[in-house]
C-alpha positions in Angstrom: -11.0 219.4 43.9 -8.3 222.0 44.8 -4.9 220.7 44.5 -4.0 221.3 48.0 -6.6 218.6 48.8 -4.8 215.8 46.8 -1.9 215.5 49.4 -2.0 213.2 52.2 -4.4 214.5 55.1 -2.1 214.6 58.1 -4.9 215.2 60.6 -5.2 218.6 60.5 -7.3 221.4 58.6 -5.0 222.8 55.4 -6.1 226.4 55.0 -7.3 227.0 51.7 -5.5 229.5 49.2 -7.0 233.2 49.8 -9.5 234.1 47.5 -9.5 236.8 44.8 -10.4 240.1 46.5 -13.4 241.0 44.8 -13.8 245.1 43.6 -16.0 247.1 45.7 -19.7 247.6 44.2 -19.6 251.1 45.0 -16.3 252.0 42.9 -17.5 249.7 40.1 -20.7 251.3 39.8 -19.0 255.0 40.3 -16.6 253.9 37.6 -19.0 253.1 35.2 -21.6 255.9 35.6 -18.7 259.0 35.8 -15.2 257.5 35.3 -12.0 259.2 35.9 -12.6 261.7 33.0 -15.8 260.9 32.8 -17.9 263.1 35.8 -21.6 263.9 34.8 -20.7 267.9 35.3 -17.9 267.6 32.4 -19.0 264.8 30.1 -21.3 267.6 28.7 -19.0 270.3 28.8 -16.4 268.3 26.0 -18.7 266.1 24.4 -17.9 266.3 21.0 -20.0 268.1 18.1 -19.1 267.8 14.7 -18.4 264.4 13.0 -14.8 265.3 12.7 -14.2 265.7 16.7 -15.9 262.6 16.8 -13.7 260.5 14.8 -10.7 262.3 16.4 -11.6 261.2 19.3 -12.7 258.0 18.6 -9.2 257.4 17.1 -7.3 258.6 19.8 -9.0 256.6 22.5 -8.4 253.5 19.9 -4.7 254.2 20.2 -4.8 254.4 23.9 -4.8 250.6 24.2 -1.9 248.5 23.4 -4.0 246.5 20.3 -5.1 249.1 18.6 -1.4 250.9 18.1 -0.6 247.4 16.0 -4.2 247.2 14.4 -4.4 250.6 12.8 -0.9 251.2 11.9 -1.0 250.0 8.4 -4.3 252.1 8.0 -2.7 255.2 9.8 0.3 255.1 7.8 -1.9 254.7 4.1 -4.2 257.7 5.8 -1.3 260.0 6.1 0.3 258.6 2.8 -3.0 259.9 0.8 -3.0 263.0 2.4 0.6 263.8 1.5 0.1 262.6 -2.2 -2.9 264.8 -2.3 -0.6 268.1 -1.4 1.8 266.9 -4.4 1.7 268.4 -8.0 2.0 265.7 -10.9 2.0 268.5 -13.6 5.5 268.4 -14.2 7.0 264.8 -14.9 10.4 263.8 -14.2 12.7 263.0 -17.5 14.3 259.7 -17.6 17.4 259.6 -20.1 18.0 255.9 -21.3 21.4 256.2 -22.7 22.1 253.4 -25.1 25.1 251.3 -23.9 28.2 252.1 -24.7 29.4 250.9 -27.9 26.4 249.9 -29.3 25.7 253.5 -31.4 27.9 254.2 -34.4 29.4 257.7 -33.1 32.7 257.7 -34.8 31.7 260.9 -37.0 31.4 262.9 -34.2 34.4 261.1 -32.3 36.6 262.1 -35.7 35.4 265.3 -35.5 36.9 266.0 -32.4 39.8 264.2 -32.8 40.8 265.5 -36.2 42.1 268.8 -34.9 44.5 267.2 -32.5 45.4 264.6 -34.8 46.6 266.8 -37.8 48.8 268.7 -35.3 50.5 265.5 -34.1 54.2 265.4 -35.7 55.3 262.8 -33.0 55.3 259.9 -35.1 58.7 259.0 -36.7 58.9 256.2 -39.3 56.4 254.1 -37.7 55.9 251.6 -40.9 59.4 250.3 -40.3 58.9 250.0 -36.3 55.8 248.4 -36.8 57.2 244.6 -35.3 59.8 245.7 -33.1 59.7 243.0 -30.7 63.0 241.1 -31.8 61.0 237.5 -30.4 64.9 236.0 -30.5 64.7 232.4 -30.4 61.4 232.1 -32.3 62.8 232.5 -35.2 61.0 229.7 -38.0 61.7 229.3 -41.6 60.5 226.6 -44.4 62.1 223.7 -43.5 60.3 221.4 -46.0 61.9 218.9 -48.6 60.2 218.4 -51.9 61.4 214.8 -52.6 61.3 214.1 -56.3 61.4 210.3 -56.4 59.5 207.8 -58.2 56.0 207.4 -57.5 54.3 204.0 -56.7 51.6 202.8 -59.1 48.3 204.4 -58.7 45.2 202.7 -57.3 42.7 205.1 -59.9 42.0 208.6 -59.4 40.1 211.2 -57.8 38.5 213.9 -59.0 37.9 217.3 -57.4 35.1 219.9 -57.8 36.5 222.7 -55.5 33.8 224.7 -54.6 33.7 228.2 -52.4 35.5 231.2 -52.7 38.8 231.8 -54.0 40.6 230.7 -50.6 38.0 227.7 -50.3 39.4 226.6 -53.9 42.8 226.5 -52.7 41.9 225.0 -49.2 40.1 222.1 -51.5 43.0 221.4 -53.4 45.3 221.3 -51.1 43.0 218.6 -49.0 42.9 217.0 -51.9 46.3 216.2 -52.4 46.3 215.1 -49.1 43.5 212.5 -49.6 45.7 211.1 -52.6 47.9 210.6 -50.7 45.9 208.5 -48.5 44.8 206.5 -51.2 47.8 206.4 -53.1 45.5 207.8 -56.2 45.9 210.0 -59.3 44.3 213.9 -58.2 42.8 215.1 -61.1 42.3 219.1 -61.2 38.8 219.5 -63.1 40.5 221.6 -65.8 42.8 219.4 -67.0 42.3 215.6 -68.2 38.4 216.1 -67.9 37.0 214.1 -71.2 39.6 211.2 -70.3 39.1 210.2 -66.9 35.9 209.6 -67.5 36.9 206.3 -69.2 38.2 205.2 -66.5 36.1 202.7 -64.1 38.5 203.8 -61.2 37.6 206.9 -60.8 36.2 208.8 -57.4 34.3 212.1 -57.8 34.4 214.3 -54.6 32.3 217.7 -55.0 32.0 219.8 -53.2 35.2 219.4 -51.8 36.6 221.6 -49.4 37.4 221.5 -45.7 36.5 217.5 -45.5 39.8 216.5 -44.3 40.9 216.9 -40.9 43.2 219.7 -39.5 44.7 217.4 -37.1 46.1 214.5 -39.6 49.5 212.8 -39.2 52.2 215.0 -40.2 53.3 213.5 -43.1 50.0 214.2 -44.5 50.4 218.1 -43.2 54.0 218.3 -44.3 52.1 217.7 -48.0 49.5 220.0 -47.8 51.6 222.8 -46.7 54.0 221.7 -49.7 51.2 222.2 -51.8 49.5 225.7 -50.4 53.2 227.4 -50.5 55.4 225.6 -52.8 52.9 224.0 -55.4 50.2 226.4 -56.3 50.6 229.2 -58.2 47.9 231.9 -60.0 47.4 231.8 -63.4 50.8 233.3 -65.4 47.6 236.2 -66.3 47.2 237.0 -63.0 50.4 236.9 -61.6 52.0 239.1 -63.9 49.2 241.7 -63.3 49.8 241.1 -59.6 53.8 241.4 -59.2 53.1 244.6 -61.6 50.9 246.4 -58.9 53.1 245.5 -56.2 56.0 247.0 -57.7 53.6 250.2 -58.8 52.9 250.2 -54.8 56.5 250.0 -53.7 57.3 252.7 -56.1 54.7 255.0 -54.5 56.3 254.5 -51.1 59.6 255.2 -51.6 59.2 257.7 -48.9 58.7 254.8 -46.6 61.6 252.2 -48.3 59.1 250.9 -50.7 56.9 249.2 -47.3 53.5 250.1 -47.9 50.2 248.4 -45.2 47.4 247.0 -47.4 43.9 246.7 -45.5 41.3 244.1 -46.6 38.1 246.0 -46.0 34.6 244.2 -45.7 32.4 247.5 -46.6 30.8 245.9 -49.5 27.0 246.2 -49.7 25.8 242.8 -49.0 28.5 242.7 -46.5 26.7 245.2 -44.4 23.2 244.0 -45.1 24.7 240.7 -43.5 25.7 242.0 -40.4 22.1 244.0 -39.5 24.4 246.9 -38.1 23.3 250.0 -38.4 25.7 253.0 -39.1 24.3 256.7 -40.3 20.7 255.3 -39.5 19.6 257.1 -41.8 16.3 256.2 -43.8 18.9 255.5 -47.3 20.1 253.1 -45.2 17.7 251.1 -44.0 15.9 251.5 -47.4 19.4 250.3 -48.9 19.6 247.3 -46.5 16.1 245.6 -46.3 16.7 245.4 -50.4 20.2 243.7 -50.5 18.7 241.0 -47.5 15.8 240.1 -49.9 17.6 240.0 -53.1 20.2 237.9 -51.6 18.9 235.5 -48.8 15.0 236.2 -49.4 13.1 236.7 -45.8 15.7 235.2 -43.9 16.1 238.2 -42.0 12.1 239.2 -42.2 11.0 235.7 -40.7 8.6 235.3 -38.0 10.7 235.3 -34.6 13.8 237.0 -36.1 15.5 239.5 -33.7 17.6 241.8 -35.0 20.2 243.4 -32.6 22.3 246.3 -33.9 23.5 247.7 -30.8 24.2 244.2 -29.3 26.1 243.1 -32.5 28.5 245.9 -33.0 29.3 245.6 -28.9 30.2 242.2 -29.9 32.8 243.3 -32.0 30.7 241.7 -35.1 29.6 245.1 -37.1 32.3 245.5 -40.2 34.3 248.1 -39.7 34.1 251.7 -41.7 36.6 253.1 -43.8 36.6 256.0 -41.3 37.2 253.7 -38.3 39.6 251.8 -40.0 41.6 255.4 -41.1 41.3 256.5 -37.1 42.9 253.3 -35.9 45.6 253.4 -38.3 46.8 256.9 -37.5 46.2 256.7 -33.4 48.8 253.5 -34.6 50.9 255.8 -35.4 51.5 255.7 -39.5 50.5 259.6 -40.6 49.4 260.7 -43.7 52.2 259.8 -45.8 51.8 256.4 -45.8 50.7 254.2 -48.3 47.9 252.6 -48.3 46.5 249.5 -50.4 42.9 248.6 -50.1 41.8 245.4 -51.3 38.4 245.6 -51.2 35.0 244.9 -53.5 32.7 248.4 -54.1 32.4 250.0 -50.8 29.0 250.7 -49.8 28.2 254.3 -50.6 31.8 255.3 -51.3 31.5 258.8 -52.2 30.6 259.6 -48.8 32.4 256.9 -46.7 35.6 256.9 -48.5 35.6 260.7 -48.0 37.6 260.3 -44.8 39.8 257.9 -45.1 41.4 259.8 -48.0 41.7 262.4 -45.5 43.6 260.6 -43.6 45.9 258.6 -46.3 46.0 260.6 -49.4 48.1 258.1 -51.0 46.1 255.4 -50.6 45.6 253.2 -53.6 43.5 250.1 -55.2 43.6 247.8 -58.1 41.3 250.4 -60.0 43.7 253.1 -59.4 47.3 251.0 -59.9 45.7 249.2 -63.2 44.3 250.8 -66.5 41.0 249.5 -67.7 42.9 247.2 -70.1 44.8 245.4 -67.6 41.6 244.7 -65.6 39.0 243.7 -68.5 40.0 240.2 -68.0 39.2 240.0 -64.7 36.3 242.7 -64.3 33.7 240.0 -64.2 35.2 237.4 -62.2 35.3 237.2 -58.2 37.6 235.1 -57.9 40.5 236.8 -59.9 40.0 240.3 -58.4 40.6 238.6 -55.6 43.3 236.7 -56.6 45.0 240.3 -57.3 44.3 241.5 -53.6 45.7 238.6 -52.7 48.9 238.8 -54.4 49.6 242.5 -53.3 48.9 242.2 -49.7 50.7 238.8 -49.6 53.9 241.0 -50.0 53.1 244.5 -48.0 54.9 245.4 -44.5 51.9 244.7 -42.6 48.5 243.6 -43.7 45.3 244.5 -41.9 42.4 242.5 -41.8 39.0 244.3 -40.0 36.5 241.0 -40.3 38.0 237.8 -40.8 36.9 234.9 -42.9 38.9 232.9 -45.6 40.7 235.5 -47.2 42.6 237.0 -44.0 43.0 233.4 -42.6 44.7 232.0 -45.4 47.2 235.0 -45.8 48.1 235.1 -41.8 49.5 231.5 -42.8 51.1 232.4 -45.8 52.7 235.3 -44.5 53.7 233.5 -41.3 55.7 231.1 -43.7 57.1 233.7 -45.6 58.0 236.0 -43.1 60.1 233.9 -40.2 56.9 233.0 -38.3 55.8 236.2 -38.1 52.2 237.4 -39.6 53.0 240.9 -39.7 49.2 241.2 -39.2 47.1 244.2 -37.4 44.1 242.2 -36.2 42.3 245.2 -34.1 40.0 244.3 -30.6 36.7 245.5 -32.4 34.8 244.8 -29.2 37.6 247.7 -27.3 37.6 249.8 -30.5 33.9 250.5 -30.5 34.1 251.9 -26.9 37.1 254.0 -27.9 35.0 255.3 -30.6 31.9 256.1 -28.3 33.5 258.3 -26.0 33.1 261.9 -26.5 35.2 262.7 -24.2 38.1 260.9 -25.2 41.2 262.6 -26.3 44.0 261.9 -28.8 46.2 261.4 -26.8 44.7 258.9 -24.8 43.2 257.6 -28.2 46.7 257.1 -29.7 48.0 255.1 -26.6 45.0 252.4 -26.5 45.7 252.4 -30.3 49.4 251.7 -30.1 48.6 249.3 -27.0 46.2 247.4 -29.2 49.3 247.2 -31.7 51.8 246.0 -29.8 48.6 242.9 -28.8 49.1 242.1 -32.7 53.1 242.1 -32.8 53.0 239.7 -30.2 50.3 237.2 -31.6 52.2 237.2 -34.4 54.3 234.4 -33.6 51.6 231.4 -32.9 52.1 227.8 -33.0 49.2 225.8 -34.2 47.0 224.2 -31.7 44.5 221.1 -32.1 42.1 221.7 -34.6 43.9 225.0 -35.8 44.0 225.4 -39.7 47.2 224.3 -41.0 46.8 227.0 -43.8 46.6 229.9 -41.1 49.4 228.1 -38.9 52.0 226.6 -40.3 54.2 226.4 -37.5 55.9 224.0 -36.2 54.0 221.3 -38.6 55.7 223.2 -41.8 58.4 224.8 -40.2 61.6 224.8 -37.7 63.3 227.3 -35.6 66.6 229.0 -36.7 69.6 227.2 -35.4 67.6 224.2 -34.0 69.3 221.4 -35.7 67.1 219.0 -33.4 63.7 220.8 -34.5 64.3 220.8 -38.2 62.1 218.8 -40.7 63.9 216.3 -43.0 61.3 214.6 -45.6 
């Protein structure tokens, strides 16, 4: 039924909606059998011939309606694509250069190199050793502030006894805890050397080993006021080695009486095994990597050649983790400003390949000594064969330099920031360099000396100013002593009465 006929009749006819007009026979039939283009007389004349003119033109009349433009696009545009990578000659292919990031290739050689020049014509530096810590830091003054009470003891409860294991700076770290942990327990510490064959007659007796950082930094500050009493006050090297010691600093302050008697000492990480450690890589050279792969297996045997092990030189030494070279260690000195005629100590074990690493850094500090050159033979055979007492030299001579220089951290540096800190009003008097900006200052060729020398001094001023640091939680006590074991200058209300 139409819809008109579902309203309401009203009486009258509705006249029905007109129909479709319907196409003429005649044109439909003259439409198919000619066409507009299409007329008997010229359909013959450009019918098409080879199989090329057909396709053409059975492509074009496919583009002609509005479908086919969105059908055969994609295969148009992959047609013409084809065609155009057919005209194209791959003989010659393009050269990609993957630079290595920067900082992550040892290229200080060739950064000295250029530098060296520049640098040995610099006479701009005037008395730099004694400028060094200019920054006056007025009203953070500190000084030792601690009382050593000698009144009478209570009774012990028994004793405790102390293998202190590590290093020579773990050794004193253990002892020091120790006396701390007497304390505590109101005990007897017994050093291993001394008493040995009696306290083991006695029932009361504790044996701790190893001992070494078991106590916490953050005790009560009694407890800290007595370990720092024992680090600075208490302990003291054997009369062997501190004789040998105060003799080599003297023989250093006599060979910079150009400079007042202040001399820099540098503890340098070089060693072999050092090195191998790290997994840097520095001349590349096949030596090297023969040299390394032998110190990891003699000394940690297939840690480093186990199964999932990545090894990452590029990405260590960007993150400030490769030990630094002699040569490095020489340029960041001098762009610091101290020239050749400053004096140098190194405290250091055998530097890996010295005769060609050391080369440069005696360039640059001809007057730089060690404990092999200050000492005879004599004076060291009693300590030749023992770790712990070479370093127990080092330690002594760069406990009393101008400014001390450490380049990798670890125990040794750490304990002497504290003790020169509580020697020194507060003050470390410590170059600890930005390794992670010092490798990208030593990657640029471009970079000149001037503009090396200003980042250098920029990065030495960073150090004056850490110099003064008061201990936060969970600090070591031994590398800051402040305020715990020391008050300010003319602070009445800050000073520490035991």
């Amino acid at each position: 039924m139409h819809a008109y006929n579902r309203l309401p009749s009203t009486g009258h006819t509705s006249p029905s909606p007109p129909a479709s007009p319907l196409r003429s026979p005649r044109f439909r039939h003259s439409r198919i059998k000619t066409g507009r283009f299409n007329s008997p007389s010229s359909s013959a004349a450009v019918s098409p011939k080879t199989p090329s003119q057909r396709i053409t033109r059975t492509l074009l009349s496919v583009l002609l309606r509005r479908q086919g433009v969105f059908l055969f696009a994609p295969l148009i545009y992959i047609v013409c694509m084809l065609f155009y990578i057919g005209t194209v000659s791959f003989d010659v292919v393009p050269f990609i250069n993957h630079r290595a990031a920067p900082g992550s290739v040892y290229r200080t050689p060739q950064v000295y190199a250029k530098l060296k020049p520049e640098m040995d014509a610099d006479y701009s530096t005037s008395d730099a050793i004694s400028t060094t810590w200019k920054l006056s830091h007025k009203g953070s003054q500190w000084r030792p502030c601690l009382s050593k009470s000698s009144g009478g003891l209570p009774e012990s409860n028994g004793y405790i006894y102390v293998e202190a294991n590590g290093g020579l700076n773990q050794q004193r770290t253990s002892i020091c805890n120790a006396v701390a942990v007497a304390a505590y327990l109101n005990a007897t510490l017994v050093i291993p050397e001394f008493h040995y064959h009696s306290i083991w007659k006695d029932s009361r007796v504790i044996r701790i080993s190893p001992f070494a950082n078991r106590l916490s930094f953050d005790a009560p500050l009694p407890v800290q006021r007595l370990r720092c009493i024992a680090n600075y006050e208490a302990l003291r090297f054997s009369s062997a080695i501190l004789s040998l010691g105060e003799s080599l600093v003297a023989r250093m302050k006599n060979h910079s009486l150009k400079n007042s008697g202040k001399y820099i000492s540098v503890h340098l990480r070089f060693e072999e095994d050092m090195v191998a450690f790290s997994c840097c890589v520095y001349d590349g050279g096949k030596k090297e990597e023969e040299d390394m792969k032998a110190a990891r297996e003699r000394g940690w045997k297939g840690k480093f050649t186990r199964a999932g092990r990545v090894i990452r030189p590029g990405a260590y030494r960007i993150d400030g983790k490769c030990p630094l070279t002699p040569l490095e260690v020489g340029l960041m000195l001098r762009g610091m400003g101290f020239d050749n005629t400053t004096s140098l100590y190194l405290a250091s074990g055998e530097i890996y390949n010295a005769n060609t690493n050391m080369g440069p850094l005696l360039e640059m500090f001809p007057l730089l000594q060690t404990k092999e050159t200050l000492a005879s033979e004599i004076e060291l055979a009693p300590f030749k064969k023992f770790s712990s007492r070479m370093a127990a030299i080092d330690y002594t001579v760069c406990l009393h330099s101008e400014v001390f220089v450490t380049t990798q951290g670890g125990n040794f540096p750490q304990s002497l920031l504290g003790h020169r800190r509580y020697m020194y009003g507060g003050h470390s008097k410590t170059i600890r360099p930005d390794k992670r900006k010092l490798v990208l200052f030593l990657d640029n060729p471009n970079i000149g000396w001037k503009n090396f020398k200003r980042q250098m001094l920029l990065m030495r001023a960073h150090s004056d100013s850490k110099g003064f640091e008061l201990r936060r939680p969970h600090d070591s006590i031994y590398s800051f002593p402040c305020p715990n074991c020391m008050c300010r200058v003319n602070k009445t209300e800050d000073r520490v009465h035991t």
